[in-house]
C-alpha positions in Angstrom: 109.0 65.7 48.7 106.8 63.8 51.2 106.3 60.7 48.5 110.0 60.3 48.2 110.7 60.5 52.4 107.9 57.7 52.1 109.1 55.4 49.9 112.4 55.3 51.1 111.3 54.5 54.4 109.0 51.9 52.9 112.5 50.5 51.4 114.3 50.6 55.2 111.5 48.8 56.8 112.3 46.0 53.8 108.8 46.3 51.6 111.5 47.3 48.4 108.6 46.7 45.7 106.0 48.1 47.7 108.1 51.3 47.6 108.3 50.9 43.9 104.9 50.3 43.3 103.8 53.2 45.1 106.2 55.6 43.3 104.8 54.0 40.1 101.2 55.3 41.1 102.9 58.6 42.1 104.3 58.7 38.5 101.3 57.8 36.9 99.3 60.5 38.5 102.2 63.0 38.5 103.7 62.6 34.6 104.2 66.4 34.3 106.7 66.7 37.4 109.3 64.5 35.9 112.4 66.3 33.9 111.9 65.7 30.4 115.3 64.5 29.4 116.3 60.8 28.6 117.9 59.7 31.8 114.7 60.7 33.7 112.7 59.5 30.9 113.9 56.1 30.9 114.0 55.5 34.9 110.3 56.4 34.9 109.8 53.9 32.3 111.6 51.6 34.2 109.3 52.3 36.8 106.1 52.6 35.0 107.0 48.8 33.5 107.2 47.5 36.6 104.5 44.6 37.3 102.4 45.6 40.4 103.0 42.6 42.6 102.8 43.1 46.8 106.2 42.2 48.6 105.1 38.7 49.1 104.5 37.3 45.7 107.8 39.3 44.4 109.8 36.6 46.7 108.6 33.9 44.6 108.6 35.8 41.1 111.5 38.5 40.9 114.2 39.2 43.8 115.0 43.5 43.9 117.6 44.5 46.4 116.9 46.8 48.5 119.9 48.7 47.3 118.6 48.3 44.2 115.2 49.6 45.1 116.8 53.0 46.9 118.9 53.7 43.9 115.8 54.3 41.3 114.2 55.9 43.8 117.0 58.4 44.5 117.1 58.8 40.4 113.4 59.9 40.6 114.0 62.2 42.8 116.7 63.5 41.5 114.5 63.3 38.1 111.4 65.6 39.8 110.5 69.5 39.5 109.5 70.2 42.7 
């Protein structure tokens, strides 16, 4: 799926959140492609909860690894019905 290839990349080139934040908008317009069972359920809400900060103003706020970042992302994918 294009949007996951993207957002990981966004996570190598070291914008983490803005990855995040743009599978969050994916999510939001795209609630009937994740698997409906808990696991899925509650990394999307993970997601979804997410404030929507830019890279920048993360530093000073929250600190997400980029490990961190690639991991949910990976879950999602794993979580979508393609």
């Amino acid at each position: 799926m294009e949007e996951i290839k993207y957002a990981l990349n966004l996570v190598r080139m070291g914008k983490p959140l803005t990855a995040i934040n743009f599978i969050k908008q994916f999510l939001k317009n795209n609630p009937d492609k994740v698997e409906n069972t808990e696991e899925c359920k509650a990394i999307s809400n993970i997601i979804l909860n997410f404030p929507s900060l830019n890279d920048e103003s993360w530093r000073y706020f929250v600190h997400i690894e980029k490990d961190d970042a690639e991991i949910l992302i990976e879950k999602i994918k794993e979580c979508l019905r393609i």
